[in-house]
Phi, psi and omega in degrees: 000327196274321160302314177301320190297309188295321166263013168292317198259004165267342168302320179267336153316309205294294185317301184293142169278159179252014115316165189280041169269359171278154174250154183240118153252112187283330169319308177269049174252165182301292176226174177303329181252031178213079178279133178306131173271139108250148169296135183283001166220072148023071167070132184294127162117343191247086219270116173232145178250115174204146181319000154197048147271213185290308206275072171278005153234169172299326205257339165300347209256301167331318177287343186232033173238133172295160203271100194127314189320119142298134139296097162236142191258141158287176178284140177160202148248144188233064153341041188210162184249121213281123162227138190287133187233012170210172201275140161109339195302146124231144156266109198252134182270165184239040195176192177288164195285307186298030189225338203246088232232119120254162207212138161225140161309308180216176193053190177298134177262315151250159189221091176294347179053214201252011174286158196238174172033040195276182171191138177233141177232124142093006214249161163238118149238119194229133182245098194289325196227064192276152187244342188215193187264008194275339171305124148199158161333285186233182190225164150185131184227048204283151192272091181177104193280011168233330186279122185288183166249126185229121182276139175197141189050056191239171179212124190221131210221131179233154161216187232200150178200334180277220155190162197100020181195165155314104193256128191249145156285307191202111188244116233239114159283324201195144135117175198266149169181155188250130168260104206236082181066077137230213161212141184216133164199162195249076187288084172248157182220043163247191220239026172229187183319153145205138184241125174266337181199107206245122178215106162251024206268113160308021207229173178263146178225136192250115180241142175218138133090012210245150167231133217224141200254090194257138150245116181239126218204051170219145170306324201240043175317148151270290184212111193242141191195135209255328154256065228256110183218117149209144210202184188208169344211148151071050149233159170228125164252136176268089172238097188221168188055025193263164185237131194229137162203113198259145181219150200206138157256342170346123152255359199269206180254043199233156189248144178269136172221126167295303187247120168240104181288100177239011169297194166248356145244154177240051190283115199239050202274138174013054136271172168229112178239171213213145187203081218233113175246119208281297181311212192268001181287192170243177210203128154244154172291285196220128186239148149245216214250187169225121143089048156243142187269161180207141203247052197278084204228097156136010188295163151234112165228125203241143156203099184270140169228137197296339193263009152067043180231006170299146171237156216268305187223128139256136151278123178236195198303152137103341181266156190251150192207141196224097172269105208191073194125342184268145196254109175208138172257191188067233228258330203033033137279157179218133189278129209228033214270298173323157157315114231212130150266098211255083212255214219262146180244149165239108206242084169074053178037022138245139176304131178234145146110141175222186204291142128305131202293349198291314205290153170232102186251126177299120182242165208233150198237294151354125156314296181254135194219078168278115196266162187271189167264324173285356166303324200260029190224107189051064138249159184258108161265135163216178183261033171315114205059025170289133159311338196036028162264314166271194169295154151216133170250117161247145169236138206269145174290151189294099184315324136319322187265002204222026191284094177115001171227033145079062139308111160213129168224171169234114170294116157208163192272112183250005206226110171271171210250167182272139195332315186284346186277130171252188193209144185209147171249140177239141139280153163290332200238132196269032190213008142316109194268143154245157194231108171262115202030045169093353176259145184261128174284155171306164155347102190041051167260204186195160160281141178227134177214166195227137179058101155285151216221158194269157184109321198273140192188192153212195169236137171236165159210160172310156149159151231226133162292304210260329187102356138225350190265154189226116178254162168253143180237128207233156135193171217303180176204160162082027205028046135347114182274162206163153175209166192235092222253197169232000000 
């Protein structure tokens, strides 16, 4: 801590002019008699925005940042409509998020425009009063389909005072983006759309850890939906650990959607979503597409309608759905019109679901167990005829070597193991991650579990974060306790 500390502060020496051109902004100071320094131009590469430096707006600072450039804002409110004007920028508050405020009333309130690889942090970004739909929080239409663009530890809050249009939270047209550890919510109370999170982007788009809020409060709503990514050929959602919750008064025949999966892969891990239409309208939980695939595993979800016809997950004709592991209450239906792979769900504290006839299952007997890439493609692994005396290793093929070829399978125990015995999942490849109910082990690390109990088991499938490196992702089924051990 005392290096880290100590170079920081030879860092900031380094930085500061020994003329009196540094600046104090005492509004962000700690105590009176520990005023915060900056330089009105921070270190080359470096920006500062504060009531009384070079920059005293975002946008003064914007106009006058290089493509690389860091922003850092004090605390405070900033009335103004923020736009990124070069690739690469990030804007960081330099305080707390609830203190470092920009705010518009009506039109975009932040805009990356077609800048790429951008990042806004740390920020309240709030839009009080939209009149129309051109209105929203943030904007991004970026031209880059890998580098992203990304909001994290923001808190983005829109509301609505006109009628007759569309109310967007973040409405993403193009390019790759993340969404990261935030809170985001969307208040409407007229008779039209509302998106708390709008994605038509043919790209991957990643929400992680975020929590997102739609309230909607008119009878003849159209389509109120807290999470929206439908796209076509290069799009991916990533959506997992987020906490979603839509609340609606709707009556009509327009749908409430916690998740609506329109990529052509889905991937939708631990979330907790929640879908509650107090009237008679409908509601799905996670809906996906016709010929989009959606991997839907470890969710808690509930979605209720008073008329008791919400589904928790729909499918409709022509989409593939890999189900598995979610714990969900309220109306329990599932829409099943699609292809379906169905492993065990818990629906109103009761087990639901059994092996899909689609799976073909393989048994494997062997201490050491190297699976193929065709073992790992819709099969039922099991340890049928294992001794359960010693370990048994099965090791998975190098995800990487197997990119484009949809790997998913489900591991269960028909054999329990004896006290001295464990069961380890493995890779080939020693820079392959595996991902156990959404946590990642490092590098060639492996899944482990002790005395394996029969019944118990997971699902894994290939699939990629980043957009080439392709990793496996598993998760649990029976509550099975596991760790992601070396």
């Amino acid at each position: 801590m005392k290096r880290i500390l100590s170079t920081f502060i030879i860092f900031l020496s380094l930085c500061l002019p020994v003329t009196s051109s540094a600046i104090i902004c005492d509004p962000f100071a700690p105590t009176p008699g520990a005023d915060w320094i900056f330089a009105g131009s921070m270190c080359e590469n470096v920006l500062v925005v504060c009531p009384t430096s070079e920059y005293e707006t975002i946008g003064a600072a914007m106009t006058a940042a290089a493509a690389g450039d860091t922003i850092l804002v004090t605390e405070g409110t900033y009335v103004e409509a923020v736009v990124f004007t070069q690739d690469n920028i990030t804007l960081k508050a330099y305080g707390a998020a609830e203190s470092t405020i920009i705010h518009q009333a009506t039109g975009t309130v932040v805009s990356f425009g077609t800048k790429s690889g951008c990042t806004l942090d740390g920020f309240t970004v709030r839009l009080s009063a939209a009149t129309a739909t051109e209105d929203r929080a943030i904007f991004s239409n970026n031209d880059d389909a890998v580098d992203y663009n990304t909001v994290k530890n923001s808190t983005i809050t829109v509301d609505e005072t006109g009628d007759a249009f569309a109310l967007y939270g973040i409405d993403i047209n193009d390019g790759a983006f993340r969404l990261l550890n935030n809170t985001i919510t969307a208040t409407q109370s007229d008779d039209h759309a509302v998106y708390a999170v709008f994605n038509d982007a043919a790209n991957p788009f990643e929400v992680r850890g975020n929590t997102i809020t739609v309230d909607q409060n008119a009878t003849g709503a159209f389509v109120s939906a807290a999470l929206w990514h439908t796209a076509g050929a290069g799009s991916i959602l990533y959506a997992m650990e987020n906490v979603i919750t839509l609340d609606s008064t709707h009556t009509g025949v327009s749908i409430a959607y916690g998740i609506y999966a329109s990529a052509i892969d889905n991937y939708i891990s631990g979330n907790k979503i929640s879908v509650i239409v107090a009237a008679a309208g409908a509601a799905t939980a996670i809906s996906s597409f016709a010929n989009d695939t959606g991997y839907i595993t470890g969710n808690l979800i509930n979605a209720t309608t008073t008329d008791s016809d919400a589904m928790w997950a729909d499918f409709p004709a022509s989409s593939i759905g890999y189900v598995t592991a979610n714990n969900v209450v309220g109306d329990g239906i599932m829409g099943t019109g699609g292809t379906l792979y169905i492993g065990v769900n818990q629906v109103n504290g009761a087990g639901t679901g059994v092996t899909s006839t689609n799976f073909v299952t393989i048994e494997k007997s062997a201490d050491t167990v190297t699976l193929t890439a065709i073992e790992c493609s819709d099969t039922l692994i099991t340890n049928r005829g294992w001794d359960g005396a010693d370990d048994q290793t099965f090791t998975l093929p190098d995800a990487d070597t197997v990119v484009g070829k949809g790997l998913k399978f489900k591991f269960l125990a028909v054999k329990a193991s004896a006290a001295t015995a464990d069961t380890y999942i493995d890779t080939e490849g020693a820079t392959t991650k595996i991902y156990l109910d959404g946590v990642a082990g490092t590098d060639g690390h492996r899944i482990w579990f002790e005395e394996i109990a029969i019944g118990e088991g997971f699902v894994c499938q290939t699939a990629t974060i980043d957009g080439t490196t392709y990793d496996w992702f598993c998760d649990s089924i029976n509550g099975f306790l596991a760790d992601v051990g070396s």
